[in-house]
C-alpha positions in Angstrom: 14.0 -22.1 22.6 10.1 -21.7 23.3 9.0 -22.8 26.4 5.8 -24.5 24.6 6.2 -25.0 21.0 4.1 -24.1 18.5 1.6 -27.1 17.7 2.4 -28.1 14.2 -0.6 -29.0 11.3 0.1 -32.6 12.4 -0.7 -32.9 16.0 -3.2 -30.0 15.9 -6.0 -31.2 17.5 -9.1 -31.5 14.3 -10.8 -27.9 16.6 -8.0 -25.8 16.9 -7.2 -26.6 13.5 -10.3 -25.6 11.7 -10.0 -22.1 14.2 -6.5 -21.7 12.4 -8.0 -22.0 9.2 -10.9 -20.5 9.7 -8.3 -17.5 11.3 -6.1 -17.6 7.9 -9.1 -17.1 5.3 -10.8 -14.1 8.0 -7.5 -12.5 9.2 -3.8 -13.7 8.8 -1.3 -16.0 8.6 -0.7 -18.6 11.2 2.3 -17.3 13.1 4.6 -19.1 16.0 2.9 -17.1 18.8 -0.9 -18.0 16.9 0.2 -21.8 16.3 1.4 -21.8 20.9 -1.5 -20.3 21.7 -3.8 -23.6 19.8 -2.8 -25.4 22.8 -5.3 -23.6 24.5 -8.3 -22.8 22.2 -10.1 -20.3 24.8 -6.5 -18.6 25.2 -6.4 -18.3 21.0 -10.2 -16.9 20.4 -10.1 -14.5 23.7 -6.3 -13.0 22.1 -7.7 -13.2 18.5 -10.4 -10.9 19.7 -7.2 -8.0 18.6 -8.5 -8.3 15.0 -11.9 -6.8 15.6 -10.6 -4.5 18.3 -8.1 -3.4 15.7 -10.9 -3.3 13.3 -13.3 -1.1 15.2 -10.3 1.3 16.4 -8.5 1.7 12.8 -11.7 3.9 11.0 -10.8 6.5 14.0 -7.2 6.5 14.0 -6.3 5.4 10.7 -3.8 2.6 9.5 -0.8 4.3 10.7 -1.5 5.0 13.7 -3.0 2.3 14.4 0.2 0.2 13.7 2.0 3.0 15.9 0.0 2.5 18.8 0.6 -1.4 18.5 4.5 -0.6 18.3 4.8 1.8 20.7 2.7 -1.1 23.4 5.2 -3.6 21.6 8.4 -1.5 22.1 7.3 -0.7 25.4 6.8 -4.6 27.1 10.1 -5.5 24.9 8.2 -8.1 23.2 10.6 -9.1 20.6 7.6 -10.5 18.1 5.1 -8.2 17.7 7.8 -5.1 18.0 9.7 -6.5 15.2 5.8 -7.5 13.4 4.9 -3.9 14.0 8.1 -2.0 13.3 8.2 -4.9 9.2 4.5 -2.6 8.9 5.8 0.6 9.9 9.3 0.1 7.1 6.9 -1.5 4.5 4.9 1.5 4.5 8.0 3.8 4.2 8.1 4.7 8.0 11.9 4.8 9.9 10.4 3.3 13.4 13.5 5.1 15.0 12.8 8.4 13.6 9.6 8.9 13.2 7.6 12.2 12.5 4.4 12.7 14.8 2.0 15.3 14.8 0.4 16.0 18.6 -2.6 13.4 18.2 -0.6 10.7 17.3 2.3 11.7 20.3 -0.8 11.5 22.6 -1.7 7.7 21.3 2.0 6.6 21.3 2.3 7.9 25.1 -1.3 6.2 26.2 0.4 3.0 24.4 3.6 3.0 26.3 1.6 4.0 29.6 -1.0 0.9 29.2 2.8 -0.9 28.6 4.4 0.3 31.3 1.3 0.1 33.7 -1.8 -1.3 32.5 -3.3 -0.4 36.1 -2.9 3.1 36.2 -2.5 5.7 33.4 -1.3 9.0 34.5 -3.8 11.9 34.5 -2.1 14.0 32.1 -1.3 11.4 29.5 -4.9 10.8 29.8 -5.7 14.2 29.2 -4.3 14.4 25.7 -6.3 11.0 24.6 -9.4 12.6 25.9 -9.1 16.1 23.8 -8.8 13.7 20.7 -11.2 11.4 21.3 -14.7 10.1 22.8 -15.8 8.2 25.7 -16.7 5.4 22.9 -13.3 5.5 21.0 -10.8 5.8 24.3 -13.0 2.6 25.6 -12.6 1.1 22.3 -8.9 1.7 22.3 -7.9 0.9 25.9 -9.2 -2.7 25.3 -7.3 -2.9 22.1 -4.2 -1.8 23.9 -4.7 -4.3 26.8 -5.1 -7.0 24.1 -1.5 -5.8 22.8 0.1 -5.9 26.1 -1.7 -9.1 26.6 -0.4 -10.8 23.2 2.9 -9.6 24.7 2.9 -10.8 28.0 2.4 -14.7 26.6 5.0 -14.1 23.6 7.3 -13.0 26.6 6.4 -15.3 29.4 6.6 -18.2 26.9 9.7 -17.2 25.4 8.0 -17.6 21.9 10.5 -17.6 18.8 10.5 -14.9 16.3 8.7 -16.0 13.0 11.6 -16.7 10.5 10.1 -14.0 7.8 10.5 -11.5 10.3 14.0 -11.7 11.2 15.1 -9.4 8.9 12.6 -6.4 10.4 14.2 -6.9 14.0 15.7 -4.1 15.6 19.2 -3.3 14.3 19.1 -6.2 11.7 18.2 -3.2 9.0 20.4 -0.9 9.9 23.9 -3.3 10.3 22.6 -4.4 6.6 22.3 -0.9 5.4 26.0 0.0 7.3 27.5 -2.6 5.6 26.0 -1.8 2.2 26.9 1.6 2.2 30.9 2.0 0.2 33.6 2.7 2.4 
C-alpha cells in the first residue's frame, strides 16, 4: 500500500495534468511513481529532468549501458520499481540481468553506479579512477547527475512505498525464473 497514491486523471489538478500529457507525447508513459510525484509539480519536472540527462549521457555510453548503469543504481538502493523497470529493458533486449557479460568500461560504469547508490557523498578513489580512464571531465559530470537523479527517483519510490506498475510484475526479480522452473518438463 503506497503511502501517497498516485493522483488519478480525475482529481489531477488541470497543471499537473497537461505536464503528464505533455510528459507522455515527449517521453513515456505515465507510471504509479510519475502519477505520486503530480502531487508535487516542482517534485515531478525537477525528477523528469532523468530524460534529458539520460539523453545527453546515452550518445557516450550507448543504450545498453545506459540501462546498466540505471540497474546497477536501481539494484543497488533496492528500489523495487525502477530495478524491475530496468532489469523488463535489459530481458527485452535479450540481456540475463543475473548473468550478465561486461567488458572493463562497462564493469567501471556499473561499479560508479552502485557506489553513487551506496554513497552518493563519497565515491571511492579507485572506482573513480576507472570512470576517469573512460571518460571526460564533461561526460563523468554529465553522468554523475544522471546517477544522482536515479538514486533520487529511488529514494521517493522507497520512502513512499510506491506500488509496482501492474505491467511490470512479471519482470520482477525471481518472477521469470520460478515461471521458466515451472515450465521446464520434469
Amino acid at each position: 500500500m503506497p503511502r501517497i497514491p498516485p493522483l488519478d486523471n480525475d482529481a489531477t489538478p488541470p497543471e499537473a495534468r497537461a505536464a503528464a500529457e505533455a510528459h507522455v507525447r515527449n517521453h513515456a508513459r505515465m507510471t504509479n511513481m510519475k502519477r505520486t510525484l503530480l502531487h508535487s509539480l516542482p517534485a515531478f519536472r525537477a525528477l523528469m529532468e532523468w530524460y534529458p540527462l539520460r539523453d545527453t549521457v546515452q550518445p557516450f555510453l550507448g543504450e545498453r549501458l545506459t540501462t546498466l548503469f540505471a540497474h546497477a543504481i536501481s539494484a543497488e538502493t533496492d528500489c523495487l520499481i525502477c530495478s524491475t523497470f530496468f532489469r523488463r529493458m535489459l530481458i527485452q533486449t535479450g540481456d540475463n540481468p543475473d548473468r550478465l557479460k561486461l567488458d572493463e568500461r562497462e564493469t567501471a560504469v556499473m561499479e560508479f553506479g552502485r557506489a553513487l547508490a551506496v554513497s552518493p557523498f563519497k565515491v571511492p578513489a579507485e572506482v573513480y579512477r576507472k570512470i576517469e580512464a573512460h571518460f571526460d571531465r564533461a561526460q563523468i559530470v554529465a553522468l554523475t547527475a544522471f546517477g544522482a537523479l536515479m538514486v533520487a527517483t529511488n529514494v521517493v519510490n522507497n520512502a513512499l512505498e510506491v506500488d509496482l506498475d501492474e505491467y511490470l510484475q512479471p519482470y520482477r526479480k525471481g518472477v521469470r525464473e520460478s515461471a521458466a522452473a515451472a515450465a521446464k518438463p520434469a
